[in-house]
C-alpha positions in Angstrom: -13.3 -9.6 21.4 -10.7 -7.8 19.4 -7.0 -9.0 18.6 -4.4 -6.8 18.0 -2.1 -7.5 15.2 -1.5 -6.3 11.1 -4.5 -6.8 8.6 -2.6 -8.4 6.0 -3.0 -5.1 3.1 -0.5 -7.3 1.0 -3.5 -10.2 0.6 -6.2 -7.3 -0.1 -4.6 -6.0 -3.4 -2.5 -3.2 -2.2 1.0 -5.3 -3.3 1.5 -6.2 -6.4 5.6 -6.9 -7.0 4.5 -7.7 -10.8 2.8 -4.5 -11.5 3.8 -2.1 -14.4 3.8 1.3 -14.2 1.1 3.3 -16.4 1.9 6.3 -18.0 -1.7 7.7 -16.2 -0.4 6.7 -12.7 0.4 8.6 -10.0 3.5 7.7 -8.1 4.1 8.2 -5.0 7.4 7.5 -2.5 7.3 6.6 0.9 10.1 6.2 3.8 9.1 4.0 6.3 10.0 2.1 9.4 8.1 -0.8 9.8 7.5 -1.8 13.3 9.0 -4.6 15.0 8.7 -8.0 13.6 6.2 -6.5 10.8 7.6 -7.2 7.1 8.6 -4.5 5.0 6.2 -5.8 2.4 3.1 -5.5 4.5 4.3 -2.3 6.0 4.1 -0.8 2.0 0.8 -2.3 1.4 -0.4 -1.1 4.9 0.8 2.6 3.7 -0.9 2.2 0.6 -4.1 1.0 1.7 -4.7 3.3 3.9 -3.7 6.1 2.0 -6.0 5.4 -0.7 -9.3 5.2 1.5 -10.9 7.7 -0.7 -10.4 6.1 -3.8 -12.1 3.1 -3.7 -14.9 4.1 -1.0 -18.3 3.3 -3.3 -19.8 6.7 -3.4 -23.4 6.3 -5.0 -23.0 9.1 -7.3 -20.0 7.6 -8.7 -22.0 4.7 -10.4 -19.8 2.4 -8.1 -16.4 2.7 -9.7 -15.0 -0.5 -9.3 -12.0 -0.2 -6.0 -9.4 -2.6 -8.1 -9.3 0.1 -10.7 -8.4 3.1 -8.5 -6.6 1.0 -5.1 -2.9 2.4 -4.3 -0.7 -0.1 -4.7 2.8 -0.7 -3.5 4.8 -2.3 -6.0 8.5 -2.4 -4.8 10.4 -2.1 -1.1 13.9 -0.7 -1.1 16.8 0.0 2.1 17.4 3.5 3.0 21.2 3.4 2.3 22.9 4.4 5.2 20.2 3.6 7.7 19.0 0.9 9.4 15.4 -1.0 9.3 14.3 1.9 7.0 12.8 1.7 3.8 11.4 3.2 0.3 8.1 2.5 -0.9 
């Protein structure tokens, strides 16, 4: 009934390795470890879509704020010097 594996964030709009950064964004770092066999691309966009949940969930008072507008997104995926299968986000 249900199969276990990574919902691909990075073909949902949560990486974009073309995006520019707006004055009006907030950034955000994150160090991760991406689980076996799981690329560190799709582990960013996994971090950023599900830390952005609340952003994009249609709220009827909101006069349904379009989610592409307000989505996280992770943008670039750097080593942790010195360590190994680490990254920044």
């Amino acid at each position: 009934r249900y199969e276990s594996g990574v919902i691909p964030y990075a073909k949902m709009g949560y990486w974009d390795a073309d995006y520019q950064i707006k004055d009006t964004d907030v950034l955000a770092m994150f160090r991760m470890t991406p689980q076996k066999g799981v690329d560190p691309v799709e582990c960013a966009a996994a971090i950023a879509g599900e830390s952005s949940t609340a952003t994009w969930t249609v709220v009827w008072t909101d006069l349904l704020t379009a989610c592409d507008l307000y989505r996280a997104k992770a943008y670039r995926v750097d080593p942790v010097p010195g360590a190994v299968d680490q990254y920044f986000a």
